[in-house]
C-alpha positions in Angstrom: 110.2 113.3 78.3 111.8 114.5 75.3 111.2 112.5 72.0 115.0 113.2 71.1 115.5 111.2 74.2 112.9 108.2 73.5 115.1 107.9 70.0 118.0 107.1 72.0 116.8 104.5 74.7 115.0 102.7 71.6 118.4 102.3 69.1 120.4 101.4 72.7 117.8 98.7 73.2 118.2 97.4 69.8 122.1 97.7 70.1 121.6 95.1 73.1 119.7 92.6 71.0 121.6 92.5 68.4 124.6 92.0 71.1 122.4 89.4 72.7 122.8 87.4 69.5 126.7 86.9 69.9 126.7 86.1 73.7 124.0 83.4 72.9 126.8 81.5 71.1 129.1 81.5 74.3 129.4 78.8 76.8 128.9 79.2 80.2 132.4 80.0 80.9 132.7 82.4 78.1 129.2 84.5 79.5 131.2 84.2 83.0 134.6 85.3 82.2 132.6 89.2 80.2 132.7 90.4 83.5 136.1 90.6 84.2 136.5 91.7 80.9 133.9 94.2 81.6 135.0 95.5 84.7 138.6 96.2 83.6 137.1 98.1 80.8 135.2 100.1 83.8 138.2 100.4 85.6 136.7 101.2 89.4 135.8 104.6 86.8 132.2 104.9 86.9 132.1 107.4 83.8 132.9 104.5 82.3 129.9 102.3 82.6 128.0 104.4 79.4 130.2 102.8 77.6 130.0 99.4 78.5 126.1 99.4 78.9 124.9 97.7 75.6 127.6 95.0 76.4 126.8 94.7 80.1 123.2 95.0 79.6 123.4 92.0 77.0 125.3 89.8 79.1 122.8 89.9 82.1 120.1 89.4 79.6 121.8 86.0 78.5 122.9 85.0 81.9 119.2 85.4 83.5 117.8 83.1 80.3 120.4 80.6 81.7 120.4 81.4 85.4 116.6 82.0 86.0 114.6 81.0 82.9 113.9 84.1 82.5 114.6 86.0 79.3 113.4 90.0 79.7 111.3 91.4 77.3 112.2 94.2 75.0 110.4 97.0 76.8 112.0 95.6 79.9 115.8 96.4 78.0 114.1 100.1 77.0 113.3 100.3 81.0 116.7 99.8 82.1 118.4 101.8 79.5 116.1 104.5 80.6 117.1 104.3 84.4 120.6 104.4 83.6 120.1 107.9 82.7 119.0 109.3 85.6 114.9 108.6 85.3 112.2 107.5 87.6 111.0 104.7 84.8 107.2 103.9 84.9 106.1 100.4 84.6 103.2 99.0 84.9 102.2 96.7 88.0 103.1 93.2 86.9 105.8 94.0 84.4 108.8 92.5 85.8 110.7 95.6 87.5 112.7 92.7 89.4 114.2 91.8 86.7 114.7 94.9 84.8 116.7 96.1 88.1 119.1 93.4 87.4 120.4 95.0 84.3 121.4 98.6 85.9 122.4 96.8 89.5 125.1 94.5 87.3 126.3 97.7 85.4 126.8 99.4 88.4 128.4 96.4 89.9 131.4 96.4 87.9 132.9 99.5 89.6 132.7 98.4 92.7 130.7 98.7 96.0 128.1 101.2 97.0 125.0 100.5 95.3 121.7 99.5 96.4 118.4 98.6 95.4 115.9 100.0 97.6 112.6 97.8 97.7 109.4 98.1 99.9 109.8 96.0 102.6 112.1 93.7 104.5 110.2 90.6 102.9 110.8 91.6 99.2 114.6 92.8 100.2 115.4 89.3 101.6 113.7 87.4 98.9 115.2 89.6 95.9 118.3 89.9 97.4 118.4 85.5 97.5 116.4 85.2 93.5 118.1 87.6 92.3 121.3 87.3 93.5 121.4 83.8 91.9 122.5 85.7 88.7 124.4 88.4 90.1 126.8 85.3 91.6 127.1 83.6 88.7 128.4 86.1 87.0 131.0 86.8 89.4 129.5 89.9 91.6 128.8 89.8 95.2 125.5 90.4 96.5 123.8 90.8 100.2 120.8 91.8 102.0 120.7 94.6 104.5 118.0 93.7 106.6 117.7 91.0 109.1 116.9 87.9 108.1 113.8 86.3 109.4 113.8 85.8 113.3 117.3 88.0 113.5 117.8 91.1 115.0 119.3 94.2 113.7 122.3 94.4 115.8 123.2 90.5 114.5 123.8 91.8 111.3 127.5 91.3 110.0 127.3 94.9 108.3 131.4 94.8 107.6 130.4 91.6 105.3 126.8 92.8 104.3 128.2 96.5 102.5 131.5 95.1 101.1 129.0 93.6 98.8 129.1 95.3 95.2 125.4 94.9 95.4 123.2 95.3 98.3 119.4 95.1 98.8 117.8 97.0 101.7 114.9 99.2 102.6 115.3 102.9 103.0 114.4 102.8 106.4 117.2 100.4 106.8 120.2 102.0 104.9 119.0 105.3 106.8 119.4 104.0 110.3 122.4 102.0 109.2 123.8 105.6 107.7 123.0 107.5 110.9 124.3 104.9 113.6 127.8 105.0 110.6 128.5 108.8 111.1 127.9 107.8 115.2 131.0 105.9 115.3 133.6 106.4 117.0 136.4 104.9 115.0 136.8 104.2 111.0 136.8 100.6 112.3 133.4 100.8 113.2 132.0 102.7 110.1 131.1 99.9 107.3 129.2 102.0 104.4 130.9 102.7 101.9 130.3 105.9 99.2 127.1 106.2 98.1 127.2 105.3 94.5 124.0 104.4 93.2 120.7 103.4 94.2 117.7 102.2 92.4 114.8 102.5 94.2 111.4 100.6 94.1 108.2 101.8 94.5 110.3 105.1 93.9 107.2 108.0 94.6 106.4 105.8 97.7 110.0 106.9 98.9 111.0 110.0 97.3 107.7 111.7 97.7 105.9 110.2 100.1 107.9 109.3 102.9 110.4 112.1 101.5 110.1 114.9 105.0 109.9 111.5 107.2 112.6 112.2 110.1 114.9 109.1 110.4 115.8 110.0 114.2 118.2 107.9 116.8 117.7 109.0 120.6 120.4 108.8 123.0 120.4 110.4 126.2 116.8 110.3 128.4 115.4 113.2 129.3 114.0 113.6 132.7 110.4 112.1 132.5 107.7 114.2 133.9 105.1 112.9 136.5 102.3 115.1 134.7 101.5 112.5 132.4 98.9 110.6 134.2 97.7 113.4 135.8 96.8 115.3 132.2 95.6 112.1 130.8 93.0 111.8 133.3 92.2 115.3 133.1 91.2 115.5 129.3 89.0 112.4 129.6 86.8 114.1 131.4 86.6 117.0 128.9 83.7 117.1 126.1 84.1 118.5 122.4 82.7 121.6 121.6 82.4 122.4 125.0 86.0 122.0 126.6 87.7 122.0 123.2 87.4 122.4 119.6 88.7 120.2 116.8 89.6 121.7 113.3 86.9 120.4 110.0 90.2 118.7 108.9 90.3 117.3 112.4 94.4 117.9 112.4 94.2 120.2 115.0 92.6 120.8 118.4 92.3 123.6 121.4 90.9 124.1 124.2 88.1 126.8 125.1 88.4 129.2 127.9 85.9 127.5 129.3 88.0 124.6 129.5 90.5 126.0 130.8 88.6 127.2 134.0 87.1 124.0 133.9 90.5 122.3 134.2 92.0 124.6 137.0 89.4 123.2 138.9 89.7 120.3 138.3 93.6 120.1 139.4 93.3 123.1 142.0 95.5 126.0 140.2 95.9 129.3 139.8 96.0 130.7 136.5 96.8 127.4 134.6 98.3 129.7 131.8 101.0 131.1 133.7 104.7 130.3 133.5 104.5 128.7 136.6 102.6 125.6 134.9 104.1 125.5 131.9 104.9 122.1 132.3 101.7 121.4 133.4 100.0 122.7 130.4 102.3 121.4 128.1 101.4 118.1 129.1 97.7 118.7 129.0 98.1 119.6 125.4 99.8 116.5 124.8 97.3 114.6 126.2 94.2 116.6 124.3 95.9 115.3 121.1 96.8 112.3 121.9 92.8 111.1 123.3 91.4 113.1 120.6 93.3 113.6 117.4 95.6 110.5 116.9 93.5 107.1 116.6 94.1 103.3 117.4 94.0 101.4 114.6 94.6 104.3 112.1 97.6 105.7 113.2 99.4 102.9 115.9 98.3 99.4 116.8 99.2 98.5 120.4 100.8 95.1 121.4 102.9 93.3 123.3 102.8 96.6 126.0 103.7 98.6 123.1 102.3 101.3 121.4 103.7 101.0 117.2 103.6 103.8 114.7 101.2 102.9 111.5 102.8 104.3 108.1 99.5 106.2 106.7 101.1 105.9 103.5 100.7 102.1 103.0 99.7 100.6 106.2 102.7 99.0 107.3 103.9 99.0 110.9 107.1 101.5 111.8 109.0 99.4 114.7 111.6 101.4 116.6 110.1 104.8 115.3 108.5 106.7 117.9 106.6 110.6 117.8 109.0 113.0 119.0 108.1 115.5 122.0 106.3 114.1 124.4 104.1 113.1 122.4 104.5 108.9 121.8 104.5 109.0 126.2 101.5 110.7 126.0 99.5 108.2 123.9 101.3 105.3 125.9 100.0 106.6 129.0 96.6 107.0 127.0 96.8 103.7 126.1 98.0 102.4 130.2 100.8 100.4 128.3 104.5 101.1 129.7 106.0 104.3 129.2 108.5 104.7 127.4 111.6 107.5 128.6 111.5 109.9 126.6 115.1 110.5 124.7 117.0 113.2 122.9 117.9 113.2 119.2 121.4 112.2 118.8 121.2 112.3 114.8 118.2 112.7 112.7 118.3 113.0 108.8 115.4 112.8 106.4 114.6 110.5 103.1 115.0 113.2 100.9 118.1 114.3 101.9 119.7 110.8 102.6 119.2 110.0 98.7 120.5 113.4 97.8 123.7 112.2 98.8 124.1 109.9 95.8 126.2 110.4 93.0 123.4 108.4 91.3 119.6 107.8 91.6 117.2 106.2 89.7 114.0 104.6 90.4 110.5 102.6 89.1 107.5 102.2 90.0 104.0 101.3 88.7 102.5 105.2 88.8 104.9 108.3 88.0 103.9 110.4 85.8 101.3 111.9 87.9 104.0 113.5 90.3 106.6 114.1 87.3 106.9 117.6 88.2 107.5 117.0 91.2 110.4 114.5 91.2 111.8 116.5 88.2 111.7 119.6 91.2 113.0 118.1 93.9 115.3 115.2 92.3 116.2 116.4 89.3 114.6 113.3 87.9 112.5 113.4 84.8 109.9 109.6 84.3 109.9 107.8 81.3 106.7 105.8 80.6 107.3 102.3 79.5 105.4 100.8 77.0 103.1 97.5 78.9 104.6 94.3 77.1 100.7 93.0 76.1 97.7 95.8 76.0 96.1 96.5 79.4 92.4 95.4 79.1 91.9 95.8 82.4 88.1 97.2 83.1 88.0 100.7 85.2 84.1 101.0 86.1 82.7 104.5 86.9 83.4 105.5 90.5 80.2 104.6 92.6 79.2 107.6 94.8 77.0 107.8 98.0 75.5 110.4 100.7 76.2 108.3 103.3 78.5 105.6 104.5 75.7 103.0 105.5 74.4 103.3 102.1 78.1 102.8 100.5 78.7 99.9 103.4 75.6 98.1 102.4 76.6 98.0 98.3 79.9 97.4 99.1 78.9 94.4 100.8 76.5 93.4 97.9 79.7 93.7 95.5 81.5 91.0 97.4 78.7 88.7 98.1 78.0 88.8 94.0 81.9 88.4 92.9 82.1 85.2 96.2 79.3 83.3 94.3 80.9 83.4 91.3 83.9 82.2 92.9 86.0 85.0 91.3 88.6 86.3 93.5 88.2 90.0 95.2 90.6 92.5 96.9 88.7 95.0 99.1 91.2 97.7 99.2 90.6 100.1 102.5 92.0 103.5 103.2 93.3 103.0 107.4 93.2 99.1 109.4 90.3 100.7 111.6 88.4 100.0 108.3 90.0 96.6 107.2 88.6 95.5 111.0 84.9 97.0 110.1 84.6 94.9 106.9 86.3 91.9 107.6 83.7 91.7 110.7 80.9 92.4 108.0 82.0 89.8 105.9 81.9 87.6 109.3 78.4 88.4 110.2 77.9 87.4 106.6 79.5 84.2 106.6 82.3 84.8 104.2 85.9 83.4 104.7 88.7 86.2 103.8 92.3 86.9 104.7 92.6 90.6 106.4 96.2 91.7 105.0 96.9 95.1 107.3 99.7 95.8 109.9 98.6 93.2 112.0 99.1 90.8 109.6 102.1 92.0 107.8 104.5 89.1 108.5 101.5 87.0 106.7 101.8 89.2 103.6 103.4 87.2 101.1 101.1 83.7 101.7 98.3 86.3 101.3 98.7 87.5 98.7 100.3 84.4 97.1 96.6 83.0 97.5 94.9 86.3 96.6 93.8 85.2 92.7 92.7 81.8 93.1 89.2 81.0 92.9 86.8 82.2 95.7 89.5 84.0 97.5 88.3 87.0 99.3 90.9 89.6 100.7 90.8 92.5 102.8 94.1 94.9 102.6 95.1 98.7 103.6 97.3 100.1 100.7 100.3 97.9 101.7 98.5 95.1 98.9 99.1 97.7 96.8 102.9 98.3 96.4 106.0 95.2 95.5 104.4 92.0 95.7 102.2 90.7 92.4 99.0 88.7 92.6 98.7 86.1 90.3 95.3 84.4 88.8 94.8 81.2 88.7 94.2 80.3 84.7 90.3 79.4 85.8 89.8 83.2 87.1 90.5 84.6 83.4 87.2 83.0 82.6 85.4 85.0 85.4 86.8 88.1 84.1 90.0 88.1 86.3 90.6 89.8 89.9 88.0 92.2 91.1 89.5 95.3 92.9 87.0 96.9 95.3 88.2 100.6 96.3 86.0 101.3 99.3 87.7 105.0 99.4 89.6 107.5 98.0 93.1 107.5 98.6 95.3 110.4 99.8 96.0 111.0 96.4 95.0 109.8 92.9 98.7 107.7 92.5 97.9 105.3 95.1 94.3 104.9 93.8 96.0 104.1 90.8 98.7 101.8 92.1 95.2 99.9 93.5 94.0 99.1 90.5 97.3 98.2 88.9 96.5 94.8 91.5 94.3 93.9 88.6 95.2 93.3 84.6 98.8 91.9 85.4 100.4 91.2 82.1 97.7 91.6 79.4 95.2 89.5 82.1 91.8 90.3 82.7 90.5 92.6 85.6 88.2 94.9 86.7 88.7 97.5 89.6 85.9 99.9 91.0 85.9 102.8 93.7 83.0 103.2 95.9 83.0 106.5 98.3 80.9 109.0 99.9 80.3 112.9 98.5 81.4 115.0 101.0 79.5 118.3 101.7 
């Protein structure tokens, strides 16, 4: 980020608090009545907005101290100006991102519909959208939600009323289905998006980078469903590794031997399994290979409710409706002897990167960007601008802890948590897949220690888990998904034991979301410590 560019954010921000001074004098009525006088300054123009941000900015600031009790902090303004032009902003976990969004969400606001504020999850969209949207109201915009509320289903959803909204709150998986099923209709009457204006995105390298080559894709038609299925499952289970196939040191692919092959031709009585003729046949044995062998329960799909559900591998969190393409989700149904589902053909299909391409306008925050700022600068155009922490950071990073094998890391591990639970200080075990989550919290079982397991089984629990997550004695167990939108707080009696205690029992698929781990700890100028235990491999 250019210093030249850092000049200009800071004399903005101080433009908007000395503004802030003058608006403090105003009655309620008076704050009100800026944003009409605002928005015909805009004038539905959004080159506009520039010019109206110090005003706009100053009003929102002075509304939330009235509206919320909450007033935003200087490096909060700095954060806002910054996203206004065009950055992925980098704040700290714990430094009030909520509330700076509400500055750039209002300015945008004043020209009109089409703009959105992507967060996490459906939990954090509904709850934002409501907090929030207390201000947004007051001062005379309109705001909705996107996703269903709790106990609703997606095709309940009022979506003429929900995106006339000037502000709406969604997930992206959310405004990329409703996008797709949009350009599916058949008459204008039944298209309610309007243009895609702006959107602010949270936990932007979760989305942008991440998830960015994830295929949003909405099946139609069935295709005719082959009776090989059962047939090739029960084939490969009788296979053995090494033998009948071969897996790849990264274990992402897999093959079988010749040997296998011959062994399998006998095993179904053909000729020359390789030949057109059983294609199909083969296909489907392929399939099946994979789908015993390479994709895991627990790791990548839970099954419940005679369903088999995809597990994002990014934080954890279940996938509903999304299913692997090919063959390939019937294949680990049958696996799994749950009901198979018909497989469908892709009516429309667009990825995350490309859906936010479309905006006129992107922005985004998040707790850990500078380590991909190439990247988004690359692909997005969109340079990150680090924002200073309100109070220092004293979290405590201890030296990674490193071990030959797992038992040995397993065994300290547990020590770690035994030693933090008689203090009564509160710790997050953070774990890399749920197939891990499950192997400690039975550890902690054996050892008689009550903890919360926070993983995609127990996602709709996420909030009251980590509400309770930094009081004394708490003990919790999480995938990554602890690790992105929600904040834990410490109870005042935890500072004196040092604060939360963040136990990485792995490394993460990359060093942003070990870092976004650790940000669970230190909220705000609190205390916290945060440690990473893993095994040296060969």
């Amino acid at each position: 980020m250019p210093k030249l560019h850092q000049r200009k954010y800071r004399k903005i921000t101080k433009q908007i608090l000395k503004r802030m001074a003058g608006y403090q004098q105003m009655s309620d009525a008076e704050l009100q009545h800026q944003t009409q006088l605002l928005q015909r300054q805009v004038n539905g123009q959004r080159r506009n907005l520039k010019k109206v941000l110090p005003a706009a900015y100053a009003v929102v600031c002075e509304a939330s101290k009235r509206v919320l009790g909450l007033s935003p902090f200087p490096v909060q303004i700095l954060g806002a100006v910054a996203m206004e032009d065009g950055n992925v902003v980098e704040m700290k976990t714990g430094e009030g991102k909520t509330l700076t969004a509400t500055m750039p969400m209002y300015l945008h606001g004043l020209a009109g519909r089409g703009n959105y504020l992507i967060t996490a999850n459906e939990y954090l969209a509904n709850r934002d959208s409501e907090t929030m949207g207390k201000l947004y109201r007051w001062l005379g915009l309109s705001v909705s939600s996107a996703v269903p509320q709790p106990g609703q289903d997606a095709d309940q959803r009022d979506l003429a009323k929900i995106y006339q909204a000037n502000i709406v709150y969604t997930t992206n998986s959310t405004l990329g289905f409703d996008y797709l099923f949009d350009n599916l209709a058949k008459t204008k009457e039944e298209q309610h998006l309007p243009s895609f204006n702006f959107a602010l995105l949270d936990e932007a390298d979760a989305v942008l980078l991440d998830a960015a080559q994830t295929p949003l894709v909405i099946s139609g038609t069935p295709r005719v469903q082959s009776n090989f299925l059962g047939n090739a499952d029960q084939v490969v289970k009788l296979l053995h590794q090494d033998r009948d196939y071969q897996i790849s040191d990264d274990r992402k692919n897999i093959w079988f031997t010749p040997e296998g092959i011959v062994r399998m031709e006998k095993y179904l009585d053909v000729d020359n399994l390789l030949s057109h003729e059983w294609r199909d046949l083969y296909c489907h044995l392929v399939l099946a290979l994979r789908a015993n062998y390479l994709i895991k329960k627990n790791r990548d799909y839970v099954v419940h409710d005679d369903e088999v559900v995809l597990i994002d591998q990014h934080n954890g969190r279940e996938l509903p409706g999304m299913k692997m393409q090919a063959g390939m989700h019937q294949a680990v149904e049958t696996k799994e002897n749950v009901s198979v589902s018909q497989e469908q053909r892709a009516m429309a299909t667009i990825t995350y990167q490309n859906l936010f391409r479309m905006f006129h306008q992107l922005a985004g925050m998040t707790g850990t960007a500078a380590t991909d700022a190439k990247e988004f600068l690359e692909v997005y155009n969109l340079t990150v601008f680090k924002v200073p922490t309100n109070k220092p950071n004293i979290r405590i990073d201890l030296p990674d802890r490193l071990y030959i094998t797992n038992q040995a890391k397993l065994v300290d591990s547990l020590q770690v948590v035994k030693q933090a639970y008689a203090q009564r200080r509160p710790i997050l075990i953070e774990t890399g897949s749920l197939e891990l989550s499950v192997l400690y919290s039975r550890l902690l079982l054996q050892a008689e220690i009550p903890h919360s397991v926070l993983n995609a089984r127990s996602e709709v629990k996420e909030a009251d888990i980590i509400r309770h997550a930094g009081e004394l004695g708490a003990v919790t167990v999480s995938t990554a998904m602890a690790g992105r939108g929600t904040d834990i707080r410490i109870a005042p009696a935890v500072e004196k034991l040092g604060g939360l205690l963040v136990l990485g029992t792995e490394r993460m698929q990359n060093k942003r979301i070990d870092n976004q781990l650790r940000g669970r700890a230190g909220r705000q100028g609190a205390p916290g410590e945060s440690v990473f235990l893993y095994i040296i491999r060969g």
